[in-house]
N, C-alpha and C positions, 0 to 999 in steps of 0.2 A: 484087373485091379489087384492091388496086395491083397494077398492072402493073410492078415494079421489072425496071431494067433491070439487067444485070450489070455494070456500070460503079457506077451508079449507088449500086448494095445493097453494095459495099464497105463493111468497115471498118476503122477504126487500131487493130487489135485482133484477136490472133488465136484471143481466145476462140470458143467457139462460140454459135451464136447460133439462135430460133427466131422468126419474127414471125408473131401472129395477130392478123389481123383481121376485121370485123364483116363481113357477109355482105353483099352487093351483086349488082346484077344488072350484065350487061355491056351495054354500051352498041351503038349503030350507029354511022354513018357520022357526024362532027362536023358538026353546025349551025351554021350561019353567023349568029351574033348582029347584031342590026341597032341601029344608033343608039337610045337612047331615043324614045319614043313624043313628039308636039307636045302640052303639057297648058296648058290656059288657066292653073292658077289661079297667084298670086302668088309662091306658092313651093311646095316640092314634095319628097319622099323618096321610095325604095324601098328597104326594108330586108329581107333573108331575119333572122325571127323568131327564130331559132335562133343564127345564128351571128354577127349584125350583123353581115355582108355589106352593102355598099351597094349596090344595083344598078342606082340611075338618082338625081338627083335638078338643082334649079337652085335656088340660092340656098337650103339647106337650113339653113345654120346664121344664116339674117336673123332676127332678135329681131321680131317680131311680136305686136299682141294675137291669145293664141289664144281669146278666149271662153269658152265651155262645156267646151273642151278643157282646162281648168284641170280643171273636175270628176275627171281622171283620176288627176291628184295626191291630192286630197282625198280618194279613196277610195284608194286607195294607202297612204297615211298610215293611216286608219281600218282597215286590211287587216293592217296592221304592228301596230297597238296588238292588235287582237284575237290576233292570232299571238304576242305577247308577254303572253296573259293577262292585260294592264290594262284590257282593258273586255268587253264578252263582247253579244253578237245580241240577248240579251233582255234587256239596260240601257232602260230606262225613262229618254226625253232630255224634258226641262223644253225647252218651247219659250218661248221670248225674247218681247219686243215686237219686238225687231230682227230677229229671225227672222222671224215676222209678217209684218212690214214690207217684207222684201226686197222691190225689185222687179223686172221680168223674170218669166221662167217660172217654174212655181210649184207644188209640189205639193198646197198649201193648206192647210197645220196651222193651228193656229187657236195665237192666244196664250194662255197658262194651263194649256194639255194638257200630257196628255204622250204622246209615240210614242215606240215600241218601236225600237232604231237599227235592225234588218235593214230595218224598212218604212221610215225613213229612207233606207238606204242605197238600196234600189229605189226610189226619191224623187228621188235624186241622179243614179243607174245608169241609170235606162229616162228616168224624166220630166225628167233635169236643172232639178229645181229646184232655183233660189237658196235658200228658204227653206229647204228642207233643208239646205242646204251649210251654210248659218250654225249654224243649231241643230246642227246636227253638230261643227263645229269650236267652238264654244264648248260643249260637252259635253267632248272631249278636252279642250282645250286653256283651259280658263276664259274664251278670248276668242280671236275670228276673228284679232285680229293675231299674237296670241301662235301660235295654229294656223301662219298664214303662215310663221312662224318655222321650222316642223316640217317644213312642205312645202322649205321652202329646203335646208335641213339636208339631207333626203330626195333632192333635186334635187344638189348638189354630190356626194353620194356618190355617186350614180350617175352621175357625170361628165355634166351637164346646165349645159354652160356659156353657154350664151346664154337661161338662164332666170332671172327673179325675181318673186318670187309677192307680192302684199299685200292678198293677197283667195281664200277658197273657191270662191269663185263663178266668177269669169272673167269680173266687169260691170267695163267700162272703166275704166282708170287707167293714166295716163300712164308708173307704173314699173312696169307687170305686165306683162310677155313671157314671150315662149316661141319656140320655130322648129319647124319643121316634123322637124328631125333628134332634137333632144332628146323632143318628143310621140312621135317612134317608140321612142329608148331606151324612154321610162318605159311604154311598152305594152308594150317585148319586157321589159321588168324584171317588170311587171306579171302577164303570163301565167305567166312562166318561175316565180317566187318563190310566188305567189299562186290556182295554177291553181283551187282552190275557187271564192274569190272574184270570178276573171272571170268565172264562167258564167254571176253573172248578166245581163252585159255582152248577151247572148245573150236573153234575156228577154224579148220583140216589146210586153207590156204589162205594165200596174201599175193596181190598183185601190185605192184609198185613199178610206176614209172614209163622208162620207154622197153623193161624187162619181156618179152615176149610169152613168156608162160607165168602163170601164176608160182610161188615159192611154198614150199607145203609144209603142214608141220610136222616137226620132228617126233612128235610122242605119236608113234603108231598104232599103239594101244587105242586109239579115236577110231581106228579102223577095226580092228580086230573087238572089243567089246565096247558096246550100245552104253555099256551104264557107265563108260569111265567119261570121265566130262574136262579132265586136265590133269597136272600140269607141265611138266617141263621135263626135259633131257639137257644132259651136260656130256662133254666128252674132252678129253685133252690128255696128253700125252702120262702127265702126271695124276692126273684125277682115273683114268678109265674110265669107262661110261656108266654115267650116273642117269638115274630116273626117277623123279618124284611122279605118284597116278594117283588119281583121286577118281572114287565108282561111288554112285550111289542109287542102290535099291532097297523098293518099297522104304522109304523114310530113312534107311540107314547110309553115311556116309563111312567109304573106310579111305583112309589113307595111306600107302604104304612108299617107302623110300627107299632106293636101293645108291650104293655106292662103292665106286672099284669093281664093277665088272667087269670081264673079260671082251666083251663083244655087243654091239647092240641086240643081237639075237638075247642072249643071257638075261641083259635086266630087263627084256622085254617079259621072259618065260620067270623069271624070277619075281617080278610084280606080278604078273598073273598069279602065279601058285599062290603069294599071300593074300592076293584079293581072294581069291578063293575060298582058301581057311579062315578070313576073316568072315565072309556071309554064309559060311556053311556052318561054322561052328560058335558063332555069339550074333547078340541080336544087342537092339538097342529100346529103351521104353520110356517112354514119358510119364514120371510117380507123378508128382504135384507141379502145380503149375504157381507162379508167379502171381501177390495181390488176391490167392483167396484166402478166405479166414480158414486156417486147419484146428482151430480150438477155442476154448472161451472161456477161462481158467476163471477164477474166483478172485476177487482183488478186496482187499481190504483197506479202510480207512475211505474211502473214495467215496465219490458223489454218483457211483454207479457199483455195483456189485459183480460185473464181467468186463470182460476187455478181449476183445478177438487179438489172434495172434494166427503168424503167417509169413512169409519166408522173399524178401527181396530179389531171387532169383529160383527159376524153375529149376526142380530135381529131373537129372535125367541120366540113365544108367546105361552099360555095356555088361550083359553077363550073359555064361555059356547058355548057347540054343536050349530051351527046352524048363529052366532053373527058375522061372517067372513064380511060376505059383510057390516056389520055395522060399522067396524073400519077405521079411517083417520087416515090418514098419515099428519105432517107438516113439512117443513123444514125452521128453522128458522134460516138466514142468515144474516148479516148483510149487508148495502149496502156501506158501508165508509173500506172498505177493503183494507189497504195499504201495499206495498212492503217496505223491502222484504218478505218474506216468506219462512219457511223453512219447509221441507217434516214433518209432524205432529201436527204441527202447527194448534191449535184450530180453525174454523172459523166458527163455527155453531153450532145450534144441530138439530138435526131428533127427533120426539116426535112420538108417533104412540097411540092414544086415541082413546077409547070406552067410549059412555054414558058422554063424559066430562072429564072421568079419564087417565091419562096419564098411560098408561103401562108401557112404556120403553120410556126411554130419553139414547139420547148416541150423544155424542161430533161426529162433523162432521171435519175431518181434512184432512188439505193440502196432495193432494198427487204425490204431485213435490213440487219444489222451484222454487222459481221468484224472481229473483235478482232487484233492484234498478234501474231503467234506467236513463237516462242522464238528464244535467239539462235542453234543450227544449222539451223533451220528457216529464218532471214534469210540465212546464210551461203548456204543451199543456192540459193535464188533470186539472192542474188548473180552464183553462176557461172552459171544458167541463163540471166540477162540478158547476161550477157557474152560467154557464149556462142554466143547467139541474136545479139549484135552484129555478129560476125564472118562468118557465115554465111547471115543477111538481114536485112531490111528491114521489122519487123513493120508499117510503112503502109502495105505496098503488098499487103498479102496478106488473103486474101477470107477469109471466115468460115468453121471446119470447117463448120457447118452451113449450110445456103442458105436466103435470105428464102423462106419456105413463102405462095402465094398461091392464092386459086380462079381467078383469071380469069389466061387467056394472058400468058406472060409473053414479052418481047420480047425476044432475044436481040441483041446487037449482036454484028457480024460483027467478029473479032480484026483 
């Protein structure tokens, strides 16, 4: 748990107050994080999967062709329409002449057939064929450009600003980029929204058709370490070979991206090395959780005298190995809190700091309503304020109740 200091766990507020948070283990002695690792390939990420955390990168936001690394999009999209009930695993896709056609890698539908989209989409996932991607995006979308469209759409939302798609596939073209930062969003988008759908990402083969051997997947990493679970390789003349790998142990997800490698050997050893320094040297921890009440501030004029207060989404952090017991927790509340109040209702914020630096800041809000009480009810708090003006200083004075923690809490000496 946080370590809150007594300084620190003050508030402007003489309500009283309880904090819970998620269970943790306590840490050792702090580790001495060291420089990012030397990586050959062109450009480069380290993202913690969870919290987009950055934790290493060079030149992460350069617009790059990423190749195959497009495939992540396209299934991403195809991911989104089935979760939206507009097309469904056992649709029967009309394969194109263009489909056919594509060239590059290939899962090899024939034209006039038709496949089933899941054996598509394991077309796309494990074999990265083009011919899949087309037949796929002209199934959605009546046509690959129109798709592109969908991927773009998909791309802005998820704030993916050094990207523009004009193709399924990822075969060269002078206006289709990507970076190595934005291929990490759309993977932590990917797993987090769509956990089903990436497992097949995870899938080492694919047998299709009257092929004789099954077709195997490209990210070798699936063989080489237990923890990485996806996702994708790209390669082309102009991109070099690109690798997005997503690992995850004991509870932490890392994500790393590599692009413009020399050789598939390179971004294989080049994603290694970042996974590496990403789980050797930061962790990740669950402070608060989502829907509990983290305080109960004092409200005035109301037909209630408290109001719980409490954070619409879970805090959860990335910091170096070891730095747990170093981080405070504040909750900054006001003390002049009046009715009424309506459930979401801003009335604070939660800070949670290392070293000085604020990590996470997040709005602390009403989690009920408190209506207006009557006019001797208003009177009455009138003189309570005015009376409590005279006599102190509600900012300066600590919570009837004390931030409740598991791990050691630090006192600072008066």
């Amino acid at each position: 748990m946080i370590s809150c200091r007594a300084e620190a766990c003050r508030f402007r507020t003489v309500a009283a107050a309880t904090v819970v948070l998620m269970a943790a283990t306590g840490q050792s002695a702090p580790n001495i994080v060291p420089d990012p690792p030397s990586i050959s390939a062109k450009s480069y990420i380290l993202m913690d999967g969870h919290t987009r955390t950055v934790l290493a990168e060079r030149d992460g936001d350069e617009p790059l062709p990423p190749a195959s690394l497009t495939k992540i999009m396209t299934s991403y999209v195809v991911a989104a329409e089935l979760a939206a009930g507009r097309i469904a695993l056992d649709d029967q896709v009309p394969i194109s002449v263009k489909a056919w056609r594509t060239r590059g890698s290939k899962m090899f539908v024939r034209e006039g057939t038709e496949v089933s989209l899941v054996d598509l989409l394991r077309g796309i996932v494990i074999v990265s064929g083009n011919d899949a991607s087309v037949a796929v995006a002209e199934y959605v979308a009546g046509a690959e450009d129109a798709f592109a469209d969908m991927m773009n759409l998909h791309a802005k939302n998820l704030g993916m600003s050094a990207t523009r798609f004009v193709n399924s596939s990822g075969l060269p073209d002078d206006g289709h980029y990507s970076s190595a930062r934005d291929m990490a969003i759309l993977s932590a988008a990917l797993i987090e929204r769509f956990p089903e759908h990436y497992r097949m990402y995870s899938e080492k083969s694919f047998q299709y058709g009257e092929i004789e051997r099954p077709q195997m997947n490209r990210n070798r990493l699936l063989w080489r370490d237990k923890s990485v679970d996806g996702v994708k390789t790209g390669m082309t003349e102009a991109a070099g070979y690109c690798l997005v790998a997503s690992a995850l142990r004991e509870g932490t997800r890392m994500i790393a991206a590599v692009m413009g490698s020399a050789n598939d050997e390179d971004r294989l050893r080049d994603v290694q090395i970042l996974l590496a320094y990403g789980f050797r040297y930061f962790e990740t921890h669950d402070l608060y959780d989502s829907g509990h009440s983290l305080a109960t501030p004092r409200v005035w004029y109301g037909t209630v005298e408290e109001v719980a207060v409490g954070i619409d989404e879970a805090i959860r952090i990335t910091i170096p190995r070891g730095r747990y017991d170093d981080l405070s927790a504040v909750l900054d509340i006001p003390d002049d809190i009046e009715a009424p109040i309506a459930v979401g209702d801003t009335l604070g914020v939660v800070r949670v700091t290392l070293d000085d630096e604020i990590l996470v800041e997040r709005s602390l809000l009403a989690q009920a309503g408190v209506a207006e009480a009557g006019f001797f009810s208003r009177r009455g708090d009138d003189l309570e304020r005015f009376v409590s003006g005279l006599f102190g200083d509600a900012d300066d004075a600590t919570p009837d109740a004390p931030i409740e923690t598991d791990a050691p809490t630090h006192e600072e000496e008066p």
